[in-house]
C-alpha positions in Angstrom: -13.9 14.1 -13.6 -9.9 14.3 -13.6 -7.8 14.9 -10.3 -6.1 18.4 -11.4 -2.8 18.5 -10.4 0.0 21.3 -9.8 3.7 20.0 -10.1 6.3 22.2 -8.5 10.0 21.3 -8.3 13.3 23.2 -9.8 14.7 20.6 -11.9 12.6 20.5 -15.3 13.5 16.9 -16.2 11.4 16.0 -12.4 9.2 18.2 -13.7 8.9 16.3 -17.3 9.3 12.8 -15.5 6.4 13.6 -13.4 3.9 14.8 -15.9 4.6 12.0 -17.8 3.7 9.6 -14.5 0.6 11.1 -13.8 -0.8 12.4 -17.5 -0.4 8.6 -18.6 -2.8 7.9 -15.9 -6.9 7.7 -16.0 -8.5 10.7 -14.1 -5.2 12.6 -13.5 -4.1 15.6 -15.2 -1.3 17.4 -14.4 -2.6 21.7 -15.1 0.5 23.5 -14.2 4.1 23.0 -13.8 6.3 25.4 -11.2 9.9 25.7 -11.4 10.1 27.5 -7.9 8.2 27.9 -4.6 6.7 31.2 -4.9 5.6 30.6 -8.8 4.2 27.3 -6.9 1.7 29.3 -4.4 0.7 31.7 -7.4 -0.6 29.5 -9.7 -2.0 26.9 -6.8 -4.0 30.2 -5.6 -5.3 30.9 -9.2 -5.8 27.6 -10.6 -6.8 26.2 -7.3 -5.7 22.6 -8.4 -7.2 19.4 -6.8 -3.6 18.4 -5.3 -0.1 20.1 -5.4 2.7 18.3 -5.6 5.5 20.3 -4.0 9.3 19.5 -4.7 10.9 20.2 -0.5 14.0 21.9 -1.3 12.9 25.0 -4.1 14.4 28.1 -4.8 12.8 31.9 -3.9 10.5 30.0 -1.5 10.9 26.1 -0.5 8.3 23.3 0.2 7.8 24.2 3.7 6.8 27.7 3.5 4.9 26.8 0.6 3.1 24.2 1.9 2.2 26.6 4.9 0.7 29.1 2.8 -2.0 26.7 0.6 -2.6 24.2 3.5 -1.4 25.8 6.4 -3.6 25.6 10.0 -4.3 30.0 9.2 -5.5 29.1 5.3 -9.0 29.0 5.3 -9.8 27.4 2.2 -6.7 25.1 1.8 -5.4 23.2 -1.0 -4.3 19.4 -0.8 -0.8 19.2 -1.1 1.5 16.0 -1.1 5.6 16.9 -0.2 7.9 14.6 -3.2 11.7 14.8 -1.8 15.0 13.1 -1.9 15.3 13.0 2.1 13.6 11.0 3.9 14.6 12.0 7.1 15.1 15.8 5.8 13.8 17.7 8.8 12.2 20.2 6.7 9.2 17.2 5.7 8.6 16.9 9.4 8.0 20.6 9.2 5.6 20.6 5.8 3.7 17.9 7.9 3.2 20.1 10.3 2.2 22.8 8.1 -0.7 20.9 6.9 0.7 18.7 4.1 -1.3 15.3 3.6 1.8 13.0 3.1 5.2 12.7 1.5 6.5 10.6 -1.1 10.7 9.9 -1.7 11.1 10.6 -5.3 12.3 6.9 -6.4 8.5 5.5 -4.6 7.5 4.4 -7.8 4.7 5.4 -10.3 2.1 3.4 -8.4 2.5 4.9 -5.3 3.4 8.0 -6.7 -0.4 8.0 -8.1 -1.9 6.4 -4.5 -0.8 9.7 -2.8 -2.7 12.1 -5.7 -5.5 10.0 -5.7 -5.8 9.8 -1.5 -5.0 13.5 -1.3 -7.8 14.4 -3.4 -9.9 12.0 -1.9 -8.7 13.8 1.5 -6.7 11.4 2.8 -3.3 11.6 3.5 -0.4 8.8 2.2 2.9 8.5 4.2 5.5 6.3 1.8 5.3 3.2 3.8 9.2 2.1 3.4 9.9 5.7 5.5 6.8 5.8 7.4 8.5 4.1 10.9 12.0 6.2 10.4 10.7 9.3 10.0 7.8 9.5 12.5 10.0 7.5 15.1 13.1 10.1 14.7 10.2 12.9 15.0 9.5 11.5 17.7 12.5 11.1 19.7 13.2 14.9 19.1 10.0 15.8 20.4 10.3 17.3 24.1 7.3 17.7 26.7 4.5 15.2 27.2 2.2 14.5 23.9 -1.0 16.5 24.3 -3.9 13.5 25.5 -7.1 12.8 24.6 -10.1 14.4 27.1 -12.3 11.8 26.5 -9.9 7.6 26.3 -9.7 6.2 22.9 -11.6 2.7 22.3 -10.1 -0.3 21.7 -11.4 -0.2 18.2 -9.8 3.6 17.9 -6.3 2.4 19.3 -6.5 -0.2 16.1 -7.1 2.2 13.4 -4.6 4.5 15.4 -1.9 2.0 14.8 -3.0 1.0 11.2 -2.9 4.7 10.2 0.2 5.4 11.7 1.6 2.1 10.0 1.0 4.3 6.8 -2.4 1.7 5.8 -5.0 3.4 3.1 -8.7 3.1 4.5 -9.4 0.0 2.2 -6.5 -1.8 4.2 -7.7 -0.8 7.5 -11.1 -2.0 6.7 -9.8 -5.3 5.5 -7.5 -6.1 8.0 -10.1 -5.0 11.0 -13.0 -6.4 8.9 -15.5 -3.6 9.2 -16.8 -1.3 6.7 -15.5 1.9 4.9 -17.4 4.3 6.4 -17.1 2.6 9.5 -13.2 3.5 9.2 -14.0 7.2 8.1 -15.9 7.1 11.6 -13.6 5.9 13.1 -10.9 8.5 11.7 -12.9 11.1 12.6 -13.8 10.5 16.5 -9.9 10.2 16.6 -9.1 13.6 14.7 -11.6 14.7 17.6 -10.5 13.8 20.6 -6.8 14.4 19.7 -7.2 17.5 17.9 -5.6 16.7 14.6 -6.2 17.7 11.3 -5.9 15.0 9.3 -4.4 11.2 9.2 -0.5 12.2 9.2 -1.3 14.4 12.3 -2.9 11.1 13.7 -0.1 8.5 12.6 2.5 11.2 14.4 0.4 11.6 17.6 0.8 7.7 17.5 4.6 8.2 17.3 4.6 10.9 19.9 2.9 9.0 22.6 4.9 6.0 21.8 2.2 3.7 20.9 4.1 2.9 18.0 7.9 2.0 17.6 
């Protein structure tokens, strides 16, 4: 069954570049395009696509607000949405992270990683462009004021290791390989940590990382 997918950004030839990424791929098809953020969250909320992929800087209502109304922490049945943007230091992706978005992309990533972010978003994952993953989080991170909220119950020695290979942007196959366990055994993992830190998802985690400066 296809990964349905909702492209939003103002400039049509993105738009046209992008379709033509993801409809050349296997199991992806690309259902609606959006030229703006509020014709964006209209036709996500109707069509109720498998991933959205939201252009950051949009006209009558940008990436951040939009990205708060499909995936937001108040949406009860949210949508998977990835942010695609020019700036990868723009403070307004720090902000769609925060509002529930499962990753980010720069728009020059690539077709490949361009179609590791649909398919991890739809497999509810989140992807975090590598080549940006350290300056972003990092800057976060310094801007950040107060102590990072911490765990109730200590993280194991095997949670700290997934904690650092998420937050170094790795997909679950990677973690498994380079820790040598199982799959599932990293979904496990993943979730006692999205437990005892109170995070929704892996970019919540690989920022929490960031926050506590566990990683550099």
């Amino acid at each position: 069954m296809s990964i349905r997918v909702l492209v939003a950004d103002d400039q049509e030839i993105v738009r046209t570049g992008l379709r033509m990424i993801l409809d050349a791929q296997p199991g992806i098809e690309v259902v609606a395009e959006a030229g703006d953020g509020r014709q964006a969250v209209a036709l996500a909320r109707r069509l109720r696509p498998d991933v959205c992929l939201l252009d950051i800087r949009m006209p009558e209502l940008n990436g951040l607000e939009a990205t708060r109304q499909l995936a937001g922490p108040d949406v009860v049945d949210p949508l998977a949405v990835v942010v695609i943007t020019t700036f990868d230091l723009d403070e307004y992706v720090h902000g769609a992270l925060r509002a529930g978005a499962r990753g980010f992309l720069l728009k020059d990533a690539g077709p490949e990683l361009l179609v590791q972010a649909i398919h991890a978003a739809a497999n509810g994952e989140a992807l975090i462009a590598p080549s940006v993953t350290v300056r972003l989080l990092s800057a976060f991170a310094d801007t950040r004021s107060g102590t990072p909220v911490q765990p109730i119950d200590p993280l194991t020695s095997r949670e700290e290791d997934v904690l650092l290979a998420v937050a170094h942007g790795r997909t679950n196959a990677e973690i498994a390989g380079e820790l040598h366990i199982s799959l599932s055994t990293v979904k496990t993992h993943l979730g006692a940590l999205m437990a005892k830190l109170g995070v929704r998802n892996r970019v919540e985690i690989a920022m929490w990382a960031y926050e506590t400066r566990r990683v550099r």
